[in-house]
C-alpha positions as CSV (number, residue, x, y, z in Angstrom):
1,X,-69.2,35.8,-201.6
2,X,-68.1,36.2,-205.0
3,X,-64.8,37.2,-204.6
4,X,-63.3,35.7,-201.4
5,X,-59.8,37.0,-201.8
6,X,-60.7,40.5,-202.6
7,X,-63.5,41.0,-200.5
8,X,-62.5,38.8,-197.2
9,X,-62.6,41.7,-194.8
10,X,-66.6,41.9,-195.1
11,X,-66.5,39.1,-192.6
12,X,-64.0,40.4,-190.2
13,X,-66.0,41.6,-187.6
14,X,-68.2,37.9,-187.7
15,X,-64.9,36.1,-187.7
16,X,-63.5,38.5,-184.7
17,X,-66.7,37.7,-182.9
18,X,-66.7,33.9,-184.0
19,X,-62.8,33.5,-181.9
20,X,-64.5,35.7,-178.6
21,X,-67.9,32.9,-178.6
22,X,-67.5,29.7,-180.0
23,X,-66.7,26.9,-177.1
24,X,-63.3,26.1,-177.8
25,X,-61.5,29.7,-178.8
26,X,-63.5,31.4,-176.2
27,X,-60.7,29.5,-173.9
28,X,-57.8,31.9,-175.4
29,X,-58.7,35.5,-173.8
30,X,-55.7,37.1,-175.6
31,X,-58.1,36.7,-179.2
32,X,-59.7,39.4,-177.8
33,X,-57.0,42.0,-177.0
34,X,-56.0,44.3,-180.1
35,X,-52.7,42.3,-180.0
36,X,-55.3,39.3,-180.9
37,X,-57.4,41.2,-183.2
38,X,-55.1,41.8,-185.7
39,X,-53.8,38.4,-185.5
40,X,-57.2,37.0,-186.5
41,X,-57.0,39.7,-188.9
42,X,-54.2,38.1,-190.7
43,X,-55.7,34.7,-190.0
44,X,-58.5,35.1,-191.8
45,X,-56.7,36.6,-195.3
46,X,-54.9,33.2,-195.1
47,X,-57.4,30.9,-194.5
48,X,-59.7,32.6,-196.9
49,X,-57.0,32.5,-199.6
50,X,-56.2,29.2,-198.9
51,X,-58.2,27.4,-202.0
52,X,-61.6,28.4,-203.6
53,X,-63.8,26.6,-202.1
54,X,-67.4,28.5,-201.7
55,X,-67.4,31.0,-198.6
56,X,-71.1,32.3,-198.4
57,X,-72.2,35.2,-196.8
58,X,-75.7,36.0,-195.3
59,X,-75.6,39.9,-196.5
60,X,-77.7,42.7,-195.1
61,X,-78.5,45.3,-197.9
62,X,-80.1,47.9,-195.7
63,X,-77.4,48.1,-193.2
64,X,-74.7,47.1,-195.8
65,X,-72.4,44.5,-193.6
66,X,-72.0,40.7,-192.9
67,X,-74.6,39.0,-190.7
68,X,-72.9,36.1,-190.7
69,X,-70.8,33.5,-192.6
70,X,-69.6,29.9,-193.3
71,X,-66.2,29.2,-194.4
72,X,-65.1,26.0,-196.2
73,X,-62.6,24.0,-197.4
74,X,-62.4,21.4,-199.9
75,X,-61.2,17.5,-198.8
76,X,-60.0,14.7,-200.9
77,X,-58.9,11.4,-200.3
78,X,-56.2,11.6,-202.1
79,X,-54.1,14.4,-200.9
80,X,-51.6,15.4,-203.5
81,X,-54.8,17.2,-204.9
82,X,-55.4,19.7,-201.9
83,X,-52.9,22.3,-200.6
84,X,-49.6,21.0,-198.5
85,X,-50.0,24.0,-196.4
86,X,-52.1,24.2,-193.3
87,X,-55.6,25.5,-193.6
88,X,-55.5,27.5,-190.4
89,X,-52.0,28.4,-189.9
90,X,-51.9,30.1,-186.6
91,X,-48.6,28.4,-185.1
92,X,-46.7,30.7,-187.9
93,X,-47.1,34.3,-186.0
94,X,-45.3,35.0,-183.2
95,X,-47.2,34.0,-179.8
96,X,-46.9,34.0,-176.0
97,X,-46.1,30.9,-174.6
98,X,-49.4,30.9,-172.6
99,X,-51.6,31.5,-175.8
100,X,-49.1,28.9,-178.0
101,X,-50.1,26.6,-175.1
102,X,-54.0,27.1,-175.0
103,X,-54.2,27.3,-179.0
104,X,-52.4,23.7,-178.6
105,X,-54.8,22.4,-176.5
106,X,-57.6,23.1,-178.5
107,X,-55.9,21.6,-181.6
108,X,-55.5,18.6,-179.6
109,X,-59.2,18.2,-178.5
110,X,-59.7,19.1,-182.8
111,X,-57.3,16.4,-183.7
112,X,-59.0,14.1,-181.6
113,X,-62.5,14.8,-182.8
114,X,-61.5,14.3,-186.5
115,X,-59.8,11.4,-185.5
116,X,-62.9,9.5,-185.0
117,X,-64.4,9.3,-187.9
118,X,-63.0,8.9,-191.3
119,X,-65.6,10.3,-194.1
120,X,-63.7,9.2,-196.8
121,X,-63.9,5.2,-195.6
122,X,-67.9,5.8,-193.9
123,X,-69.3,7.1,-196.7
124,X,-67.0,5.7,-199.7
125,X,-66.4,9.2,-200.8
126,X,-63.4,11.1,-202.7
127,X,-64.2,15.1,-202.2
128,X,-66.2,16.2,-199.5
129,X,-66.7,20.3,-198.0
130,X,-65.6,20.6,-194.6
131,X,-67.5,23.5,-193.2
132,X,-64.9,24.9,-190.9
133,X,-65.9,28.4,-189.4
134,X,-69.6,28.9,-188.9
135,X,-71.0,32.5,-187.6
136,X,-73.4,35.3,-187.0
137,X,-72.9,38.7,-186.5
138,X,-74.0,40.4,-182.7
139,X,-77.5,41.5,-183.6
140,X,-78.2,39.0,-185.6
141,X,-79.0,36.1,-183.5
142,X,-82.5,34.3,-183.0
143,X,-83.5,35.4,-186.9
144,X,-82.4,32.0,-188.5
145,X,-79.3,33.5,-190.4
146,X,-77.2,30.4,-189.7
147,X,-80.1,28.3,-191.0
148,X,-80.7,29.9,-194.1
149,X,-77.2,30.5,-194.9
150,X,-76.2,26.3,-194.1
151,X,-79.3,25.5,-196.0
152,X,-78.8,27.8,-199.6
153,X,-75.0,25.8,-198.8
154,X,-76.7,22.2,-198.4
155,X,-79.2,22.8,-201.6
156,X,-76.7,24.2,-203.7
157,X,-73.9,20.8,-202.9
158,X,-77.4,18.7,-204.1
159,X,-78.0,20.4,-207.2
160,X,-74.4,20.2,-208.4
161,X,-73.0,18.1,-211.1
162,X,-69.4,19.0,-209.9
163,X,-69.9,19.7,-206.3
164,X,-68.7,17.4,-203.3
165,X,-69.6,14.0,-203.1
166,X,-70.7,14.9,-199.0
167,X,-70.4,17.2,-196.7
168,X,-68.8,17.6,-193.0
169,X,-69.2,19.3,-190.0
170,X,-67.1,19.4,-186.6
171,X,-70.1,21.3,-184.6
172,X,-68.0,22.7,-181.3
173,X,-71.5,24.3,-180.3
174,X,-74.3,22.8,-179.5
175,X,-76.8,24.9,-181.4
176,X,-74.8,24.7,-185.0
177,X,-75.5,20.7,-184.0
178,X,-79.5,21.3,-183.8
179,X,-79.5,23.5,-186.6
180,X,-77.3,20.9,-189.1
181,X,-80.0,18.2,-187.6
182,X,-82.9,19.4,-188.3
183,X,-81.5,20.3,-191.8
184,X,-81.3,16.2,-192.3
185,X,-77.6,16.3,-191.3
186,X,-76.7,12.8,-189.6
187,X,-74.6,12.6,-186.5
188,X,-71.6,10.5,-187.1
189,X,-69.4,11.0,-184.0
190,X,-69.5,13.0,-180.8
191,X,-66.9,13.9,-178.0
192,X,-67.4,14.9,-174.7
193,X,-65.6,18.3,-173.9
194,X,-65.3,17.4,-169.9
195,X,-63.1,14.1,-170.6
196,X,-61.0,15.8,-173.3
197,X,-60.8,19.1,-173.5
198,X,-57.9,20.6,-170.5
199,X,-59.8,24.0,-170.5
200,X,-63.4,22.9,-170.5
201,X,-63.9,25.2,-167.3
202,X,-63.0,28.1,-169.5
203,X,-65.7,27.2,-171.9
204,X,-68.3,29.8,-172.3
205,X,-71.8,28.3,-171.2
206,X,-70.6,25.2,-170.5
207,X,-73.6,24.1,-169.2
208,X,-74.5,24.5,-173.0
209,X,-72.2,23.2,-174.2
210,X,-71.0,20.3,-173.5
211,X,-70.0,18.0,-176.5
212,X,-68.6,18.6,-180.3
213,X,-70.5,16.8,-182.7
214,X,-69.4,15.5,-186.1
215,X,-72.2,15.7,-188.4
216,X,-72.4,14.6,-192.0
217,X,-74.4,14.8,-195.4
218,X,-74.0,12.5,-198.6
219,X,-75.1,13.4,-201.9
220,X,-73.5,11.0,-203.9
């Protein structure tokens, strides 16, 4: 995407659809009322204006729209050089208890997950790319878009001269984990939804999906 902050809303319907599938979000029903729409809405004009790291965008031309996306943000070590500011900032709208609640839960399972593992002391690394959103647009599915999009992402972070040092993933499904593997990704941490998620009942194919999976890349 060349333009992030001007052309965000390209990716809306994705991102929507991102909040009603992935494992963890798919917990919090209310994302998928209009009331919940247009509070992903807002949430993704923040988080997409939040620094300029790289968002890219798998575009179809004939059909002009989105078929699916990855959204990053930049990491350092030190952090007086990122953003005070939370990168997804959704305890600043207004919410019902019950959703405040469920969106809490799944921060705690996050803040767990990233917990265990530390990039920055594993890999002996300064600036690494989180990839924090991955997704692909209904209609889209079984024609590799997330693998070509992660891939262009992966061979473009190699070729740099000024790009990240490594790269990170929290994988919360199952098949973002095979695809990041079989791109040479390495698994550096897993957690088990069952024994720390509260909701894991609520988890959409949870017969799929039963871990989250921190997988990892060094370049430098």
């Amino acid at each position: 995407m060349e333009d992030k902050v001007t052309q965000w809303r390209n990716i809306l319907p994705p991102w929507q659809g991102f909040f009603e599938k992935a494992p963890l979000s798919s917990t919090i029903e209310e994302f998928k009322t209009e009331k919940g729409k247009m509070l992903l809405e807002n949430l993704l004009h923040d988080v997409m204006t939040f620094d300029d790291s790289p968002c890219y965008v798998a575009w179809d031309m004939k059909n002009n729209k989105a078929a699916g996306f990855i959204i990053n943000q930049s990491l350092y070590k030190d952090p007086a050089l990122a953003p005070s500011r939370p990168f997804i900032p959704l305890m600043k709208y207004k919410l019902d208890e019950e959703v405040e609640d469920k969106i809490k839960a799944v921060s705690s399972f996050m803040t767990k997950l990233a917990e265990g593992y530390d990039i920055f002391t594993a890999l002996g690394v300064e600036f690494v790319i989180k990839i924090q959103f991955a997704s692909v647009t209904d209609g889209y599915q079984n024609q590799r878009v997330m693998t070509r999009i992660l891939k262009q992402f992966l061979d473009d972070c190699r070729l740099s001269t000024t790009g990240p040092e490594a790269i990170i993933v929290e994988c919360t499904s199952y098949f973002t984990y095979k695809i990041c593997e079989k791109l040479g990704m390495n698994l550096a941490f897993e957690l088990d939804f069952s024994e720390n998620f509260v909701h894991y009942n609520r988890i959409v194919d949870n017969d799929i999906h039963k871990k989250a999976y921190v997988m990892v890349k060094k370049f430098k």
